[in-house]
N, C-alpha and C positions, 0 to 999 in steps of 0.2 A: 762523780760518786766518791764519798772519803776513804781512804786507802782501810782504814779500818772496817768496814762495811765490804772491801771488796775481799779482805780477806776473810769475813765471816761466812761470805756466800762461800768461798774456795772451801773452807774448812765444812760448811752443812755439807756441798757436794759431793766431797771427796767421804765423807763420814756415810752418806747414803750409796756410793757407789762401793764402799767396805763391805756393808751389811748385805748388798744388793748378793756380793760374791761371797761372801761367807756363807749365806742361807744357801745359795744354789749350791755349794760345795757341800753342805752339809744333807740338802736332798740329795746328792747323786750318789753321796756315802751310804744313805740310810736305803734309796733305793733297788743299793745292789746285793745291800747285807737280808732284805725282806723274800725268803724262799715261799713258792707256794708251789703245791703237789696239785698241779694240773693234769690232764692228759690231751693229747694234743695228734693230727695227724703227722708233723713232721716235726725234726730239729734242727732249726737251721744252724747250723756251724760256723763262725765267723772265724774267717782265715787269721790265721800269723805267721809269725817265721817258723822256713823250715831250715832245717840244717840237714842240706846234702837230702841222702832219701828220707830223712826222718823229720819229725815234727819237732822244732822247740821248746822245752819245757813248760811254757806256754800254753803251745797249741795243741801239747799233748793232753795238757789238764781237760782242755774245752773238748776233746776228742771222747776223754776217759767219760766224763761225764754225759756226752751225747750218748754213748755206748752203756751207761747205766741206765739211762732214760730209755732207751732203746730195750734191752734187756728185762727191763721192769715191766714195760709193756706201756708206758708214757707217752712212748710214737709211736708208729710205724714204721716209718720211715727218716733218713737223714738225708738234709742237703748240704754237703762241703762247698763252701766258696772259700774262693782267691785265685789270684795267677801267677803271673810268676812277676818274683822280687828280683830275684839277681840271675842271668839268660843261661847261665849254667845248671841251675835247679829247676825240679821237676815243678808244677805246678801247686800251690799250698794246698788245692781242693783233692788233688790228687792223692799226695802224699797222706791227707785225712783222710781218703777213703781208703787205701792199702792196709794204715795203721788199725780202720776200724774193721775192715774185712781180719788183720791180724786177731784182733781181739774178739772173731764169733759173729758179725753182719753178715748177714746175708746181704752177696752183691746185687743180687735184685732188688733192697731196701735203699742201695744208695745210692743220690742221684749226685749230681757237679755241676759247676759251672765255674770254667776256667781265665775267666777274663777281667773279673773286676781287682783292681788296685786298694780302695779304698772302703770304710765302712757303709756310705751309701751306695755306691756300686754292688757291693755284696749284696744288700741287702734288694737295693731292685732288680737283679739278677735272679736271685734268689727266689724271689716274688713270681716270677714271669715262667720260673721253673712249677712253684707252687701248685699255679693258677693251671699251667697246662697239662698238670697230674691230677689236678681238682685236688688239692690239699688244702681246705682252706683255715683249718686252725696250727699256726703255729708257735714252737717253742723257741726264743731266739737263745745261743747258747754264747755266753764269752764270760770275759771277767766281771765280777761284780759291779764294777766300777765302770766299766765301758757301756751298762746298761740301759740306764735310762736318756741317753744320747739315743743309742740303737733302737732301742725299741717305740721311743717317740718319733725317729726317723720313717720305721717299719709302718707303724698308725697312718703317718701320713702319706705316705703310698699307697695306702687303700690295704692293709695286710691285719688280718684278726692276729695279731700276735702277743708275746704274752713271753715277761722275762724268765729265763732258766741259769741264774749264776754257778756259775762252775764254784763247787765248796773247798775244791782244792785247788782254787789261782793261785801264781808264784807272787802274788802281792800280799804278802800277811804279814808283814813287817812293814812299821809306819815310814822305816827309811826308803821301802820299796813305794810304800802305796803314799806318801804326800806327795812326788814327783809327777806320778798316774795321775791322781788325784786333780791337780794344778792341769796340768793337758787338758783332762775331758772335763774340768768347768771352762777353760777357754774355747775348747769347742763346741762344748754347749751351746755360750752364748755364741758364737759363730752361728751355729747353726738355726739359733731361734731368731738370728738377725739377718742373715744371708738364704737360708736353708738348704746350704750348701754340704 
């Protein structure tokens, strides 16, 4: 094949695997910025860092907002997931539920599960809590941007779920959110290629 010809096929490929990632970054943007006023039996919580006994700035947004959802009459109930990050801190499911009990939950509204590391863990954790509360519509709660990973992950475990973007994420500066942004299209396609 003439070298001229090999680099045209390099250049269409590479051109198609641009667009391939632009578009997917650009749904996962538009994904997480589209709210919808659902109501829903639970909200699932997806962990973050906690700092010491408190929540991360972060996790506290995702908190605040399950707690407004909750408040409004949006769920009933909330499920905190995470475990523990660093073996000195409390659990991140934990620490979301004290915060949310701080902020007016009723602890009989909120369930946990202390053991998952990662976003799919959380969420099949989560699921299996769901399932044995009979909850079966849910709200999944994190950052905008983290969402449509998560909540295609949730579908496919067999979960009626349904995105709830935190309005107050700490990513609202494009210096914060291009970085975010780059991660969850690589995990994306990870995850649409592995399903991991």
């Amino acid at each position: 094949m003439p070298k001229k010809s090999l680099v045209l096929i390099l250049l269409v490929v590479m051109s198609a695997l641009l667009v391939a990632i632009s578009s997917t970054a650009m749904s996962i943007y538009s994904y997480g910025n589209n709210t919808h006023n659902l109501k829903a039996d639970a909200a699932i919580v997806l962990g973050a860092a906690v700092w010491g006994e408190e929540p991360s700035p972060v996790f506290r947004e995702r908190i605040n907002h399950a707690v407004n959802l909750y408040k409004n009459g949006d769920v009933k109930q909330m499920i905190f997931t995470g475990g523990v990050g660093d073996k000195d801190e409390p659990a991140e499911a934990i620490v979301g539920k004290n915060y949310a009990i701080q902020q007016g939950v009723k602890t009989a509204d909120i369930l946990t599960e202390t053991q998952s590391r990662t976003t799919r863990q959380n969420l099949n954790n989560a699921g299996e809590i769901a399932s044995l509360h009979q909850l079966t519509k849910c709200l999944i709660v994190s950052d905008p941007l983290h969402l449509k990973r998560a909540v295609w992950m949730a579908r496919d475990l067999g979960m009626d779920a349904y995105p709830s973007p935190t309005p107050t994420t700490r990513y609202r500066s494009l210096q914060s959110q291009i970085p975010f942004l780059m991660r969850e299209t690589y995990f994306y396609f990870v995850y649409l290629i592995f399903k991991i």
